[in-house]
Legacy VTK file of the C-alpha trace (Angstrom):
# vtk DataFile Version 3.0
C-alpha trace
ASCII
DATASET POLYDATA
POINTS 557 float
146.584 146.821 132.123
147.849 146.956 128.815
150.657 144.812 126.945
152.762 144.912 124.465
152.068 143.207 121.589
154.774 142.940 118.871
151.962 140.409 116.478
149.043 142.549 113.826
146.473 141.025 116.509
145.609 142.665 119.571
143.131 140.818 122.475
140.073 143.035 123.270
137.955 141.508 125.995
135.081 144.053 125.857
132.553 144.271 128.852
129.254 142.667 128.622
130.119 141.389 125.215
133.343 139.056 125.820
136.947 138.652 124.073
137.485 139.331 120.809
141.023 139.644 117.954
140.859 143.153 116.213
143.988 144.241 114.144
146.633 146.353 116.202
145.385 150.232 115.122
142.083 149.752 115.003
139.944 152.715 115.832
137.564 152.434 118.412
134.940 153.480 116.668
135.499 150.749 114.334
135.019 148.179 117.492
131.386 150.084 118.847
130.390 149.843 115.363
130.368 145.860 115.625
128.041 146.087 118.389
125.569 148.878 117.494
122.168 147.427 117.645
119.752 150.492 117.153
119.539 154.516 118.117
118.473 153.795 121.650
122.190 152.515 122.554
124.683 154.788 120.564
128.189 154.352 121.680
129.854 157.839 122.406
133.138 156.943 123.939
135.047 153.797 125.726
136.960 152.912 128.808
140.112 151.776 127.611
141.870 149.692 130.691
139.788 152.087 133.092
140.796 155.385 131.078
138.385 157.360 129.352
139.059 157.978 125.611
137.374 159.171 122.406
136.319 157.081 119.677
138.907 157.927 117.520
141.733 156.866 119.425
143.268 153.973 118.072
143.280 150.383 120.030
147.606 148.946 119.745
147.745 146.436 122.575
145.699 143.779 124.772
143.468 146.002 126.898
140.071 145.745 128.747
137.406 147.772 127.222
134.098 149.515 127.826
131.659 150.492 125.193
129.740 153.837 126.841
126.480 154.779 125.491
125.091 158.064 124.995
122.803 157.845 127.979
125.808 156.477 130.597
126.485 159.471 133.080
129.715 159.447 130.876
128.278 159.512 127.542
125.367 161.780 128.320
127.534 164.546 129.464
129.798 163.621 125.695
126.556 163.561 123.757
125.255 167.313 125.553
128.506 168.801 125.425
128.535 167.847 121.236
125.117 169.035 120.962
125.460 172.482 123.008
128.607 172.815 119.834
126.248 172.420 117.116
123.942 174.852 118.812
126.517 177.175 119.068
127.272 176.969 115.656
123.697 176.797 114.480
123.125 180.383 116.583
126.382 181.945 115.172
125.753 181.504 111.857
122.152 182.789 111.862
122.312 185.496 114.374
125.642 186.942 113.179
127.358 188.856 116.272
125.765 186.809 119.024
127.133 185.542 121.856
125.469 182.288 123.340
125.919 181.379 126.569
125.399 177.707 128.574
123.725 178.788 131.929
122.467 175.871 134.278
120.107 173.138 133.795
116.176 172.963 133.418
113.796 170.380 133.376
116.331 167.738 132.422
118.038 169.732 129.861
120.382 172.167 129.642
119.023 176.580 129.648
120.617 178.631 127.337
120.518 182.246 126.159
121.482 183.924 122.967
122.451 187.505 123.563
121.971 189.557 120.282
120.726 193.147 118.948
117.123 192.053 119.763
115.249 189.420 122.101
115.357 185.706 120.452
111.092 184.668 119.426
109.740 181.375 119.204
110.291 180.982 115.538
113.719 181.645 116.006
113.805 178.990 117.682
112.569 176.672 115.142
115.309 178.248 112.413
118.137 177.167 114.887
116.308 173.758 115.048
116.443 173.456 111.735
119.832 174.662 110.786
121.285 171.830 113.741
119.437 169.177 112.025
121.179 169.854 108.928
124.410 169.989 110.731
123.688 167.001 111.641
122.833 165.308 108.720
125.971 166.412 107.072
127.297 164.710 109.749
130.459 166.984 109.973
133.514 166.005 112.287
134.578 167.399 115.284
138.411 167.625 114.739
140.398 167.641 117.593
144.028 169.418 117.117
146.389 171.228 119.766
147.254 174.812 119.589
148.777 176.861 121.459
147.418 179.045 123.923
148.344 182.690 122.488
146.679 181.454 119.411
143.116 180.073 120.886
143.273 183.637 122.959
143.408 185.437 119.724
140.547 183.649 117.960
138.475 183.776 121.303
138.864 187.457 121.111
137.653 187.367 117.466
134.515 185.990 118.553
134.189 188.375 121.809
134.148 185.228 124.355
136.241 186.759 126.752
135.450 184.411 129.714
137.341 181.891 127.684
140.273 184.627 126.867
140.139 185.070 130.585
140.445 181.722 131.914
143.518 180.861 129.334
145.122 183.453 131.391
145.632 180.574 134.492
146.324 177.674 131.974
149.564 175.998 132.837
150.100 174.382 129.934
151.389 175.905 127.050
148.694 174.239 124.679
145.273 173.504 124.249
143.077 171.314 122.703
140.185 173.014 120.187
137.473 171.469 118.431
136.474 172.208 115.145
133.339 171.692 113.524
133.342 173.389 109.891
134.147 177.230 110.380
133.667 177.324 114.106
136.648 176.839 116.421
135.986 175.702 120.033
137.326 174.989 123.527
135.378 172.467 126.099
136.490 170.630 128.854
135.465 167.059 128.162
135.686 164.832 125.376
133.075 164.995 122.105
131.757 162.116 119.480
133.574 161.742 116.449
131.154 164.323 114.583
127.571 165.686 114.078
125.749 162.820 112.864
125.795 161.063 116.527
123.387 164.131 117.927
120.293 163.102 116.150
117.935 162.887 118.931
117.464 166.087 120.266
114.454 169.260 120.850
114.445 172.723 121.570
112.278 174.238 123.793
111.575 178.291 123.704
111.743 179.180 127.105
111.754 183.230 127.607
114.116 184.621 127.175
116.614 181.662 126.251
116.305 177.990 125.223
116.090 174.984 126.487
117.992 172.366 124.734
116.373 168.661 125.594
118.155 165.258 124.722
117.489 161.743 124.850
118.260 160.574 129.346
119.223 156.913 130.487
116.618 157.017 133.370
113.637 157.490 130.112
114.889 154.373 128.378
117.082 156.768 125.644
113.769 158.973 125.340
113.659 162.880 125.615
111.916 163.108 128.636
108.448 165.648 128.559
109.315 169.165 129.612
107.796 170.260 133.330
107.795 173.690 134.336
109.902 174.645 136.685
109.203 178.357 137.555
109.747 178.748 141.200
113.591 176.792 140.146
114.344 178.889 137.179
113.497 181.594 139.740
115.811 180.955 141.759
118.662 180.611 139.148
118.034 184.200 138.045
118.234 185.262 141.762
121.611 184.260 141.646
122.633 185.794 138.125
121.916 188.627 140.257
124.049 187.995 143.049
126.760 187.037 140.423
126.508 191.121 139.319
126.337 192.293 143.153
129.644 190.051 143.870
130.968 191.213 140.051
131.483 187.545 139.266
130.248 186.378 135.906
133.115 182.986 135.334
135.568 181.432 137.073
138.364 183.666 135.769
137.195 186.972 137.336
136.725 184.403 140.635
140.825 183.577 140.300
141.627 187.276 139.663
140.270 188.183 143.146
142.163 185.267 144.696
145.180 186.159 143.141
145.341 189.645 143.977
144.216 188.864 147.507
140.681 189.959 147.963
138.847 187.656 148.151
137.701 188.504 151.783
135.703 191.571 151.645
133.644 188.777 148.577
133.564 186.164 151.147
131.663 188.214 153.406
129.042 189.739 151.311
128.505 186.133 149.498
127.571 185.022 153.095
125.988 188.069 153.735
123.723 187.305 151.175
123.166 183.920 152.657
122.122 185.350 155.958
120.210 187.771 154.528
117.985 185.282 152.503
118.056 182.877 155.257
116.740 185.998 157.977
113.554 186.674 154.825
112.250 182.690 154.942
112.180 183.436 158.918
110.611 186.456 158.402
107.726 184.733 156.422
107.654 181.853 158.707
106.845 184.714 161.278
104.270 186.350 159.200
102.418 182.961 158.337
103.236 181.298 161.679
99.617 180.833 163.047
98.467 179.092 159.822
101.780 177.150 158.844
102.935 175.923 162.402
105.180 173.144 160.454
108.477 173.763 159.289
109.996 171.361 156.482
113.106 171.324 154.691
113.950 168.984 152.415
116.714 168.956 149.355
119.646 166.703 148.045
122.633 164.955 149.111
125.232 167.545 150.330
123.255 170.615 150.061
123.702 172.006 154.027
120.388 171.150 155.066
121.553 170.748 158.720
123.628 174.075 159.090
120.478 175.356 156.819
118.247 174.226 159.541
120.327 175.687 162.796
120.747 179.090 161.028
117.104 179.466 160.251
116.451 178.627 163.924
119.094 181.120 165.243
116.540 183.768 162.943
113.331 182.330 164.103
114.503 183.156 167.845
115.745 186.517 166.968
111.919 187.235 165.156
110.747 186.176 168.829
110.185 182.489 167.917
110.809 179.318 169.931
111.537 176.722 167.329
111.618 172.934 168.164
113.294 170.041 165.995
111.807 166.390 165.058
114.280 163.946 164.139
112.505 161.078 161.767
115.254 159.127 162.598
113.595 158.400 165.308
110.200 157.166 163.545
112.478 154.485 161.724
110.044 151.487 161.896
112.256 148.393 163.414
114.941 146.994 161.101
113.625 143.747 160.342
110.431 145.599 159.119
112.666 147.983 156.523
112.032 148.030 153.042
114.606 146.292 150.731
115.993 147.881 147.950
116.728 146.458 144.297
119.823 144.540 145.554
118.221 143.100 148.561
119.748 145.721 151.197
117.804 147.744 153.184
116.422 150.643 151.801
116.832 153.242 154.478
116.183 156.287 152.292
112.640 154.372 151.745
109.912 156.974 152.889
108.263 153.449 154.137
111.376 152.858 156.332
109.237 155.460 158.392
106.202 154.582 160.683
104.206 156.811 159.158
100.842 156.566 160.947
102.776 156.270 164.680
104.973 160.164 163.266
101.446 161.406 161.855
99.999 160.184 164.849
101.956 161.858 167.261
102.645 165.031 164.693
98.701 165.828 165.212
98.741 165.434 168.311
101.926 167.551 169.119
100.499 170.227 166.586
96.634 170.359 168.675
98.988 171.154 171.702
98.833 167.949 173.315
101.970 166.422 175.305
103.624 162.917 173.011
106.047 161.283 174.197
108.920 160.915 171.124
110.969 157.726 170.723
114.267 156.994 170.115
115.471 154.808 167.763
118.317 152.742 168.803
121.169 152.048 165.998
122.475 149.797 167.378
119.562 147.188 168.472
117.910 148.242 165.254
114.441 149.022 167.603
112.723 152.327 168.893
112.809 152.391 172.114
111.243 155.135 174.899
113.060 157.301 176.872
110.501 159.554 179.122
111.782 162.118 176.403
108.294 163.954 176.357
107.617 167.068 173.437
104.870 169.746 174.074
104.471 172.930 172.070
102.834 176.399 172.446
100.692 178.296 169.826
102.450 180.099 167.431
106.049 177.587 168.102
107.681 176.213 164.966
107.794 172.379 164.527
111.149 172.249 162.273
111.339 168.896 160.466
114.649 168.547 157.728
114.457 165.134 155.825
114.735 164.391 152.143
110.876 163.341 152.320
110.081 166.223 153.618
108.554 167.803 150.931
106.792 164.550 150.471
102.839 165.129 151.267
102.263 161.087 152.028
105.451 162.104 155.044
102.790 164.509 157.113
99.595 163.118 155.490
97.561 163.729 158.547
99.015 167.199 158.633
96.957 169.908 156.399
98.330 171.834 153.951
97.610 175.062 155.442
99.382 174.198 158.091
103.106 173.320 156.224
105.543 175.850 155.309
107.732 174.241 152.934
111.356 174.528 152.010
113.479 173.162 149.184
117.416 173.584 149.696
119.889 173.067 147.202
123.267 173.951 145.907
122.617 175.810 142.295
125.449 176.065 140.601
125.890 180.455 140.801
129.508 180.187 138.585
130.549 178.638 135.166
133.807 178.083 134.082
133.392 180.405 130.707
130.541 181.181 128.651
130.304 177.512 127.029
131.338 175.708 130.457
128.862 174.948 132.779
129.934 174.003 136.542
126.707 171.362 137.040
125.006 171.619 140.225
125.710 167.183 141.077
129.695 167.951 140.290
129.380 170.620 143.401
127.786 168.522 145.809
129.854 165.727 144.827
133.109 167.417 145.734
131.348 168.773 148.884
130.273 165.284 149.978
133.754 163.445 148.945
135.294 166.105 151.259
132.521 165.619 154.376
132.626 161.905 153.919
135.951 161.785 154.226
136.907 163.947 157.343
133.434 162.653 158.971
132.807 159.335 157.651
136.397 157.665 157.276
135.379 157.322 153.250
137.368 157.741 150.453
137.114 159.535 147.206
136.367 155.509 146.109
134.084 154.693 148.386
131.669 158.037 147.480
132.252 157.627 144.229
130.349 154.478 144.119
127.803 155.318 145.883
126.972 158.379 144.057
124.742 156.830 141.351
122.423 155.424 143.882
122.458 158.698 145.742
121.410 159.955 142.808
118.819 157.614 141.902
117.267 158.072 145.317
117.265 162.282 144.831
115.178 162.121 141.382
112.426 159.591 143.310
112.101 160.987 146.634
112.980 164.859 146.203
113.201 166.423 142.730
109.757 165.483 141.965
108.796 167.688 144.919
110.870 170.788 144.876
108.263 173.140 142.982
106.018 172.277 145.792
107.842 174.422 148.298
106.991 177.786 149.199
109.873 179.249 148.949
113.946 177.834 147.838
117.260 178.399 149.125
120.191 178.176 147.204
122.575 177.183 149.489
125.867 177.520 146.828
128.917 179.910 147.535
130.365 181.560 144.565
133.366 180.921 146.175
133.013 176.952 147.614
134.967 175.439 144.746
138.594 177.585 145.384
138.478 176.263 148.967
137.229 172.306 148.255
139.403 172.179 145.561
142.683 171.802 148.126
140.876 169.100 150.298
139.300 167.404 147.390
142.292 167.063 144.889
144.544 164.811 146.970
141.623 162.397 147.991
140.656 162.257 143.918
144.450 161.340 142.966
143.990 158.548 145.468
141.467 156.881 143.437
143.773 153.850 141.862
143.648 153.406 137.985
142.338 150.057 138.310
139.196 151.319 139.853
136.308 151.787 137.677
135.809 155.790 139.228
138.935 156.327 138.116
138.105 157.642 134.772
135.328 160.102 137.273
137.980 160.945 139.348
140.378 161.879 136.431
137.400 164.123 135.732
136.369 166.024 138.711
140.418 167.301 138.570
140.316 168.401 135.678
137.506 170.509 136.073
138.886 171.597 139.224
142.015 172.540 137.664
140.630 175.673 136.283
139.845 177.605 139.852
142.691 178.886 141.735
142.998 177.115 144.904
142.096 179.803 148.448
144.486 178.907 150.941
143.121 181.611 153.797
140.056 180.262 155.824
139.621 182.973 158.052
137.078 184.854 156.387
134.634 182.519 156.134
132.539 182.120 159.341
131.825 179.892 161.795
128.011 179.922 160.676
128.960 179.059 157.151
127.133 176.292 155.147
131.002 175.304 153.730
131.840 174.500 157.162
129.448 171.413 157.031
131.670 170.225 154.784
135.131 170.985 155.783
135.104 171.415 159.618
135.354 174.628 162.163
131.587 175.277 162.202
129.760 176.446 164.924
126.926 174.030 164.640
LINES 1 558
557 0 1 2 3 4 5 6 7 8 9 10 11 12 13 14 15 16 17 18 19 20 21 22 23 24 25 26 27 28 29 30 31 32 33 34 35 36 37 38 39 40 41 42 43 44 45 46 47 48 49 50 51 52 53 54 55 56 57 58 59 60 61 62 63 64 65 66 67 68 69 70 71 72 73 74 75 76 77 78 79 80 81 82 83 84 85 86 87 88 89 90 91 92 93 94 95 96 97 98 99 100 101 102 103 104 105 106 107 108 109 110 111 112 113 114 115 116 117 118 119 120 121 122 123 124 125 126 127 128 129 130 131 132 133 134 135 136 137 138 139 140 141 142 143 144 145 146 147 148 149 150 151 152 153 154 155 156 157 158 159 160 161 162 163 164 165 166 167 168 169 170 171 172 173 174 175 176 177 178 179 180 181 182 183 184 185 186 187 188 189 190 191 192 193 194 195 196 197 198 199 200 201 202 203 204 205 206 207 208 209 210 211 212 213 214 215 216 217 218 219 220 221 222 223 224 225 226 227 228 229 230 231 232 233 234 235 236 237 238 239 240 241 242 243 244 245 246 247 248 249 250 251 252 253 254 255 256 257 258 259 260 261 262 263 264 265 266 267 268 269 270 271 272 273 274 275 276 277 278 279 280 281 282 283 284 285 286 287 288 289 290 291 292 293 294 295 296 297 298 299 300 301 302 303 304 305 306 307 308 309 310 311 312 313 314 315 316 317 318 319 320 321 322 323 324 325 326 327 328 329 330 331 332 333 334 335 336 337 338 339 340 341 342 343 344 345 346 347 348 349 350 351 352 353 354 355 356 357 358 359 360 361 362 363 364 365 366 367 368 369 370 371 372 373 374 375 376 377 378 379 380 381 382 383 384 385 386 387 388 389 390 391 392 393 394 395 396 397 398 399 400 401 402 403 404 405 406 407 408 409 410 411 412 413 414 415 416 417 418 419 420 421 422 423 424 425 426 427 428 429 430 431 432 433 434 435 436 437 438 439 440 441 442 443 444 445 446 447 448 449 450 451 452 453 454 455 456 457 458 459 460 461 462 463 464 465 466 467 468 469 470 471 472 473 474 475 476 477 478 479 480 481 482 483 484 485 486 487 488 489 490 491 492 493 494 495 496 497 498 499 500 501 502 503 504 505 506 507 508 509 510 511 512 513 514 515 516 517 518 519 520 521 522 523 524 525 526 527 528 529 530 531 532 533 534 535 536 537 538 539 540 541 542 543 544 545 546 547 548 549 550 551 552 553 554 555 556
């Protein structure tokens, strides 16, 4: 914690680097400038005694800090949030009358679209390129200043953003803080670097019919990472710009008016009707293809409802007729003394190799010729498989349903063909932004569903998930992302209207999170961004059947 200090000399111990005398005042962009060593580690922000401030901010007493670069989870969200400005800007000033909107992520950047009096070309693309880098070199400030609401409404309705005029409409503070950078006037809800000239690694990518803006990622060493294709993804992300104009939801604001004025439930039950409706077409091709593709695999992140996924698509597959069967590969687990370790010497359960591959192929051929196996159990608590009598034997034409994050993984079912797999990514993709500049990223929802399930399941805390979640993380972009345009087809497994009911369940677990932890400055975060949705009291429209009710009890499965 920090002291007073009535001397000119403060005491900065500073993480990684050790304790050092500054002068009392001193900015904190002063203090990262002492330790810059080159453009691959460019300090965006600091931890000041656990609390997450801007390098402007001044440093007046003793205090524990941390330097974050641009390519911490932290900074990288500071360093695209200042970029996405510039590009704002850029777009503004040479498309005059556009509006520019933030819309989800792509490839490891972020998709936007400029909408304007005619469709945006490739070498527009390269002028808006052009004008940021000058922005950049000019290296003009972002100044930070409060103003009151009534007055950002009026400028937002100068420049036609009325999903921000909109959402001011639930603020419950009287103020706000804008941005400026030269003319253009902004609101976003996270912190930005000191000015332009910290955004100099950056590319644009023309992507019909928007943009995708790349930047440099911590897991590519501070490189901007090549771009993949990912067309059956982007796909899916238009599906649901769809949905958004069946359920007349474009931002969160329109989402609070319904709550407010009480009807929400008629939305709640077409939002799920279109759930059950997409979830009733995969079992409909699964029917269609089922005596080529006999196997069934799902696979897709942390806290995405693969299991409720899984138990509605078999409820469909029976009503088409079928008689689906489910393989657990927690039961191929190869002993525990024979289980991978991971970087920190733990086991590495999430290892596809803390499978017995050739025993599950083994038996997976057999099962699939139509032979009778006999399928083991693995015992948690001995840490050995063990058998049971618990014998498996399957007709032709009868789904084999496997869900595992490896699932998509071709070395998982290696013996298996690839005629004979019918593959499935789920995930939760993000169908709602806060306002047209905002983006709601698809990790913040499945982190607030998971702190929620691993709390009322798991006895966690918000503390305990919080620190796992990098790791999580980690283990997503090496055993699943890499796989998801493999599948044939993708379910997006995200309800418009998820965050209004989390947010009640997930806010008094995040204000448990002590100040002295080092997630407090993420769980300071995740309320303010769910500050902005108006919080759905009434359960009772959402079914039994739901995916949310993985997450916050009263399911049917």
């Amino acid at each position: 914690m920090s002291k007073q200090n009535n001397h000119n000399k403060i005491t900065v111990m500073i993480e990684n680097h050790g304790t050092f005398q500054y002068e009392s005042g001193i900015k904190i962009e002063e203090v990262c400038n002492d330790f810059k060593k080159d453009d691959l580690n460019i300090f965006v922000a600091a931890l000041v005694d656990n609390d997450l401030k801007e390098l402007h901010n001044r440093l007046d007493d003793d205090c524990e800090l941390k330097l974050l670069s641009h390519t911490s989870p932290i900074g990288s969200r500071i360093y695209q949030r200042s970029l996405v400005f510039v590009f704002i800007r850029a777009c503004m000033e040479l498309f005059s009358g556009c509006q520019v909107s933030v819309e989800h992520s792509l490839s490891r950047g972020l998709y936007c679209e400029i909408h304007y009096k005619r469709e945006i070309e490739p070498k527009d693309v390269e002028r808006i390129e052009e004008r940021m880098k000058e922005i950049i070199t000019e290296d003009v400030p972002f100044v930070k200043s409060r103003m009151p609401v009534g007055e950002a409404k009026d400028i937002f309705r100068d420049y036609e953003q009325m999903g921000k005029v909109r959402l001011l409409k639930y603020r419950e503070k009287p103020y706000i803080n804008m941005y400026q950078c030269g003319w253009l006037r902004n609101y976003f809800y996270g912190y930005m670097t000191p000015s332009a000239g910290y955004l100099k690694k950056f590319k644009l990518k023309y992507y019909e019919p928007g943009i995708v803006i790349q930047y440099p990622r911590g897991e590519y060493g501070g490189e901007i990472p090549e771009f993949e294709e990912q067309v059956k993804l982007f796909k899916v992300f238009r599906e649901s710009e769809k949905w958004g104009e069946i359920l007349e939801i474009d931002y969160v604001a329109a989402l609070n008016d319904l709550i407010v004025s009480k009807k929400e439930g008629e939305f709640i039950r077409i939002a799920e009707g279109l759930h059950e409706k997409k979830i009733a077409e995969i079992a409909d091709k699964i029917q269609d293809n089922i005596n080529e593709k006999q196997l069934i695999l799902i696979a897709g992140p942390s806290s995405s409802g693969k299991t409720t996924f899984a138990q509605r698509l078999m409820v469909q597959l029976k009503v088409n007729g079928l008689k689906p069967i489910s393989i657990s590969l927690d039961d191929y687990f190869v002993n525990r003394e024979l289980t991978p370790l991971d970087e920190d010497g733990n086991y590495d359960f999430e290892s596809l190799y803390a499978i017995d591959l050739e025993l599950f192929n083994r038996d997976l051929e057999e099962l699939l010729k139509g032979n009778e196996i006999e399928v083991p159990t693995f015992n948690f608590h001995t840490g050995e498989r063990e058998y049971r009598g618990h014998k498996l034997k399957i007709n032709p034409g009868q789904p084999v349903i496997l869900e595992g994050i490896h699932a998509l993984n071709n070395e998982l079912t290696q013996a298996i063909s690839k005629e004979s797999k019918f593959k499935i990514y789920i995930s939760a993709l993000t169908q709602l932004n806060i306002d047209e500049h905002n983006r709601i990223p698809t990790t913040d929802s499945r982190l607030i569903r998971r702190i929620v399930r691993d709390y009322k399941y798991r006895s966690n805390d918000a503390t305990r998930t919080l620190s796992m979640w990098q790791s999580v993380r980690r283990g997503e972009e090496k055993n699943i992302f890499p796989f998801q345009e493999e599948a044939d087809v993708m379910f997006n497994s995200a309800l418009f209207y998820e965050l209004s009911i989390l947010k009640k369940y997930a806010e008094p677990l995040l204000r448990q999170v002590d100040v002295s932890s080092p997630y407090f400055a993420e769980a300071k975060r995740l309320l303010k961004f769910l500050s902005y949705f108006v919080a759905l009291e009434n359960e009772v429209d959402i079914p039994r059947t739901s995916i949310l009710r993985e997450f916050i009890g009263g399911g049917a499965f």
